[in-house]
C-alpha positions in Angstrom: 66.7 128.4 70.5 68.1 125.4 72.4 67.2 122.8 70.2 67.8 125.0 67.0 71.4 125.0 68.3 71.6 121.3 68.6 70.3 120.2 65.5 72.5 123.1 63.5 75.6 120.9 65.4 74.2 118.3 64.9 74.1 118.7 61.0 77.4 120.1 60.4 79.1 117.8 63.3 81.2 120.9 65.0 80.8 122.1 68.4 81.7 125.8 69.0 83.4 126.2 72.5 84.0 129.9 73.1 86.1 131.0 75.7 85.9 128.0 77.6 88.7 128.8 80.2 87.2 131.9 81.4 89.3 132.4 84.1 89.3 129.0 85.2 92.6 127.6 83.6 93.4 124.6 81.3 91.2 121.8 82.7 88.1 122.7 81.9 88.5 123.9 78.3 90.8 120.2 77.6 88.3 118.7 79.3 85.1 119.4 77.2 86.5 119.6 74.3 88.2 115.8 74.6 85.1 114.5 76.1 82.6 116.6 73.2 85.1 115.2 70.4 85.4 111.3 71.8 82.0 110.5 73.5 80.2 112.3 70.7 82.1 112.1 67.8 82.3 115.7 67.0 85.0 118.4 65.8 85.2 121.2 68.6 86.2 124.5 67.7 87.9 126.3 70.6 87.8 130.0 70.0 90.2 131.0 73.2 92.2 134.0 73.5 94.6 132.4 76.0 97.0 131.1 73.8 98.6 128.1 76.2 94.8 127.1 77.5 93.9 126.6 73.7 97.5 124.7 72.4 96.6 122.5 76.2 92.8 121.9 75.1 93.2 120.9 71.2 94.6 118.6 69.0 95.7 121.3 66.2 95.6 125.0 66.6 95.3 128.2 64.1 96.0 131.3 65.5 94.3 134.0 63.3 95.5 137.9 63.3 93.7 140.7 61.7 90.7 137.6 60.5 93.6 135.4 58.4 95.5 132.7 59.8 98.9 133.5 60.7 100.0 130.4 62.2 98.7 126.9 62.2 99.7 123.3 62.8 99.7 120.8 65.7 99.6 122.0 69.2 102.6 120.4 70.1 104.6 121.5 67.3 103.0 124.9 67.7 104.2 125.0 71.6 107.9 124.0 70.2 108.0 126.6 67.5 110.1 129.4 68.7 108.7 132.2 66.9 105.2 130.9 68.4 106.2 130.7 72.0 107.9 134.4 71.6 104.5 135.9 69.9 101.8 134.4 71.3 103.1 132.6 74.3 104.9 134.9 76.0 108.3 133.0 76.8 
């Protein structure tokens, strides 16, 4: 199953990262995912239900409700957006 999964990324060029914080705050989620996308030259998909260890982690974020995307954009606009930070930040 291991190599199945490498050469199915391999092929389509995205790495799937789920819940990559676990518990373990922003670091290690940023970190994969930046090295993943600039040593290997693949997209990373985060999927992350904490909201500020995914915006921290990524480049651009879209924050899906009810399977459709609500939100999307840059991280860092997303963390300036007030409606954003009120809904899915909590502050």
């Amino acid at each position: 199953m291991r190599t199945r999964r490498r050469i199915i990324t391999f092929v389509i060029g995205v790495v799937v990262l789920a819940v990559p914080a676990r518990g373990q705050g922003t670091a290690p989620a940023a970190l994969a995912s930046q090295y993943v996308n600039e040593r290997e030259g693949l997209a990373v998909l985060v999927v992350e239900q904490n909201a500020v260890v995914a915006l921290d982690a990524t480049a651009r974020a879209y924050v899906l409700e009810v399977g459709k995307v609500a939100v999307e954009g840059t991280s860092a606009d997303l963390q300036r957006d007030e409606a954003v930070r009120r809904s899915y930040l909590g502050y």
